[in-house]
N, C-alpha and C positions, 0 to 999 in steps of 0.2 A: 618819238622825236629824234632817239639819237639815230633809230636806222633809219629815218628820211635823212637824215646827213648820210649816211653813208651811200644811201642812195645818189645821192644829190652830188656827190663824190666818186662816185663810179661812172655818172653820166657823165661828166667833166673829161675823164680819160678815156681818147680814143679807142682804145684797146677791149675795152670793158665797158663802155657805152649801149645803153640798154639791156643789157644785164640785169634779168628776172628773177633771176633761181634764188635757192635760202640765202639768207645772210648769218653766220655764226659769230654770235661773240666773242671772242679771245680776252684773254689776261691784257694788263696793262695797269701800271698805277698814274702814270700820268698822259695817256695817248689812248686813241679808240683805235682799239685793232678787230677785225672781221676778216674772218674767211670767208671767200665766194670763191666756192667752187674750188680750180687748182689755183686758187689767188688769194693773197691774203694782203689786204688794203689796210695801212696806217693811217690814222686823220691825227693831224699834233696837235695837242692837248691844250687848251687856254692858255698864254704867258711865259709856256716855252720858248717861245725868243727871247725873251730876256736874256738868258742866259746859255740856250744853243745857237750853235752855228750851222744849218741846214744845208748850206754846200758842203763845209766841210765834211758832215754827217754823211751826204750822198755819194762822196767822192772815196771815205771808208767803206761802206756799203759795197759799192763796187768791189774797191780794190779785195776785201772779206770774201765774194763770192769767187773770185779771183783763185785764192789762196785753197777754195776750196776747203774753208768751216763754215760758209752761210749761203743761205739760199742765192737763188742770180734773181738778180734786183732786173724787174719788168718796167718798169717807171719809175721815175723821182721827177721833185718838183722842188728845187732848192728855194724857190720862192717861196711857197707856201707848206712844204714841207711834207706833203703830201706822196705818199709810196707805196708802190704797189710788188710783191715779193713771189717766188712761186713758194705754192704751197709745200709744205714733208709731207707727204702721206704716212700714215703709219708712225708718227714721232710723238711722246709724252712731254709736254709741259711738264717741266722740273721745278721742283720744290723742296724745300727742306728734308721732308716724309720720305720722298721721293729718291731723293740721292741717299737716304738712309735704307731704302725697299728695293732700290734696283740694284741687283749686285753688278759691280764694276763699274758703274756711273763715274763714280770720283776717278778712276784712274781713265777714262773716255773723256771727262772733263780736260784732264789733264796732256793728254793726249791732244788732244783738239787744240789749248794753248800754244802747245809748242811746236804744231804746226802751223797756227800761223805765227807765231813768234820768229822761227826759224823760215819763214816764205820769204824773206826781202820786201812787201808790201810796206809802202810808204804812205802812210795817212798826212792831210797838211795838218793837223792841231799838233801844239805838243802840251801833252797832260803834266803838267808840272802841279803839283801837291801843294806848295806857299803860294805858288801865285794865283792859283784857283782858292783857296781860300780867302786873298785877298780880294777876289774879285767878287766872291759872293758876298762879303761881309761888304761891300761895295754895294749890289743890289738889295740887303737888309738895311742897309744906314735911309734907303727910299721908300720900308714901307714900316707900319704900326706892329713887332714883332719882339717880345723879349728876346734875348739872347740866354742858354743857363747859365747860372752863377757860375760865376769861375773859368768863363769861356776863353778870355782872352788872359790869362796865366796858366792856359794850360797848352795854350799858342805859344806861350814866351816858353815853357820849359820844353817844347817841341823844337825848341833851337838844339838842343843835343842830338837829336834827331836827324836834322837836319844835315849837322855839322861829319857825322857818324856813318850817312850815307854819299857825304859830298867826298869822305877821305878814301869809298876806292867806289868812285862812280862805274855801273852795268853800262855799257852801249845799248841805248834808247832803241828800241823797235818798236812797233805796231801792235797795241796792245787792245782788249776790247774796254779796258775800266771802270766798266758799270756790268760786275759780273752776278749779279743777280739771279737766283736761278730759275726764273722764268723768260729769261733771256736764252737758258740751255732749253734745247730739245733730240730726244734720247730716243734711237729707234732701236736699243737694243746691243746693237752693231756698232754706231757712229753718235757722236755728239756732233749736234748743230749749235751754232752762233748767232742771235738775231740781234737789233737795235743796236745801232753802232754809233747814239747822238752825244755817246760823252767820249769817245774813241779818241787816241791817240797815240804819239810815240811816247813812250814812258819808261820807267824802267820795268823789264817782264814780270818781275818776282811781284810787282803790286794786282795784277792778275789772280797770281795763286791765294797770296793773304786775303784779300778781299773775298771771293767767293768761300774760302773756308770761314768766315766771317756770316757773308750771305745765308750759307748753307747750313748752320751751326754743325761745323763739322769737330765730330769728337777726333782723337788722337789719330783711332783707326783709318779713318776717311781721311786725316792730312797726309799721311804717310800713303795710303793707298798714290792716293791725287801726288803728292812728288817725286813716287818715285818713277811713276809712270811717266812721268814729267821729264826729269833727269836721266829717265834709263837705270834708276840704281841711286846708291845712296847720293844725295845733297850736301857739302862743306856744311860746319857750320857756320859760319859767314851767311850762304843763301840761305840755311834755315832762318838766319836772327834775321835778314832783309824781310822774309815771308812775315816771319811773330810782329816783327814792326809798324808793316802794313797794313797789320788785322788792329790796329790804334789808332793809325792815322786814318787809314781809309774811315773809319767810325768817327775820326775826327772833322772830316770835311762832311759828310753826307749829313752829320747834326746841321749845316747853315742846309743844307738843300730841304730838307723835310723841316726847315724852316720857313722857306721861301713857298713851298707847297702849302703849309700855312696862312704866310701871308694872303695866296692867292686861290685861297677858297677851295681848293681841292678837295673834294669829297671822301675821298677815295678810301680815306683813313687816318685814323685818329694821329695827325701830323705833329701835335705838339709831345703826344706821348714818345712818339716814334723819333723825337729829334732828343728827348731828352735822356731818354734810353740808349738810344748812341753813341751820347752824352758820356754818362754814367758807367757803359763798358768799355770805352776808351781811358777815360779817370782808374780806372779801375786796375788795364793789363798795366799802364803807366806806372802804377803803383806797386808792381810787384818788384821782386827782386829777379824773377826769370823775364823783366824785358829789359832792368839793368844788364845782366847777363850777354843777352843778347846783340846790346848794343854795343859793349866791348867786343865781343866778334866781330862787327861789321867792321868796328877800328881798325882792329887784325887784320882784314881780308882774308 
């Protein structure tokens, strides 16, 4: 069933019209992605419009392969969302295990950041942290989904945060914000870039926290990943931006593994994985090293 859609989607695009050969399943938790051949086809996932924006998405895309961290995008179809990428040959899907097994990943990760951070690529969204939060708790108030306890007081003591990163604002660049690491792929040499549907200008340092987040990266692996990053050590102002991140970001992705939820996704156990989110962001909140941290940011 799903490879007659994939089918049924590759005859649709010119390029790839009538197109025989295997079809490979790829990763994906909310999208059906397949490689054919040097092609690799995205179909968007049920109810993702809701909350993406597919032009904008295509138009990152682009500008990513551009900067030289993602593949050159073959087709898009900002309509239906529909894209087709060339293949990496030779490149490992990144995972947890994986950035913990491959030596120098986190500093290639890292590496790959800050070149496109530092490319001038101008994406139109801009990823703002309250107001994507507001906007998904926006598409939850429309369907049958708890929220966890304590969700919205832990929004209101997120005002420190808030206030901490506003007193010495980073200039926004192009950042990828859904750094998940099957989004990375690692030929050894190079880190690649894929899936650019939650992309935006942002501040950079939410990049790094977030995938050391995704990654559950120990000490070793942050420091690896920034200094690679920075060339050498990091203020600590950018380190407490990074620890910040690794709260918040956990604090927005609880409503999205919410809304996956809502919307029947199969893919995995959605309620566990929002509440868990949940629960590590309550958690760094509560220590005394993100207090810490957050007076650095004050600092600059």
């Amino acid at each position: 069933m799903v490879t007659d859609e994939a089918r049924a989607a590759l005859d649709a695009i010119p390029m790839l019209a009538g197109y025989s050969g295997p079809l490979e399943r790829l990763g994906g938790l909310t999208n059906l992605v397949f490689k054919a051949g040097d092609f690799c086809l995205r179909i968007p996932g049920k109810g993702t419009e809701e909350y993406i924006n597919r032009a904008n998405e295509a138009v990152a895309a682009r500008e990513a392969a551009k900067a030289g961290v993602s593949p050159e995008v073959l087709h898009v179809d900002p309509g239906t969302g529909m894209m087709v990428t060339r293949y990496i040959a030779g490149a490992e899907t990144m995972s947890p295990e994986k950035f913990r097994t491959r030596p120098g990943s986190p500093a290639r990760a890292g590496e790959a950041f800050r070149k496109l951070h530092d490319s001038g690529a101008v994406f139109p969204f801009r990823f703002e942290l309250f107001a994507m939060i507001d906007d998904y708790l926006k598409v939850l108030s429309t369907k049958e989904v708890a929220l966890p306890a304590g969700y919205h007081d832990v929004v209101r003591d997120a005002e420190s945060v808030r206030s901490a990163l506003a007193a010495h604002p980073l200039p926004i660049v192009a950042c990828h914000c859904d750094p998940l690491c099957e989004n990375f792929l690692d030929t050894g040499e190079r880190m690649w870039i894929v899936d650019w549907e939650y992309s935006g200008m942002n501040d950079p340092l939410w990049d790094l926290g977030d995938l050391s987040v995704e990654g559950k990266f120990d000490a070793a692996q942050d420091e690896e990943m920034i200094r690679a990053y920075f060339g050498g050590e990091a203020r600590p102002a950018e380190r407490g931006r990074i620890v910040i991140y690794k709260a918040m970001c956990d604090l927005l992705w609880t409503l999205w593994g919410l809304i996956q939820l809502a919307n029947n996704n199969p893919v995995d156990d959605f309620r566990a994985y929002a509440d868990g989110r949940f629960a590590r962001c309550k958690a760094l909140m509560e220590t005394p090293e993100f207090s810490w941290h957050l007076a650095a940011i004050h600092r600059g």
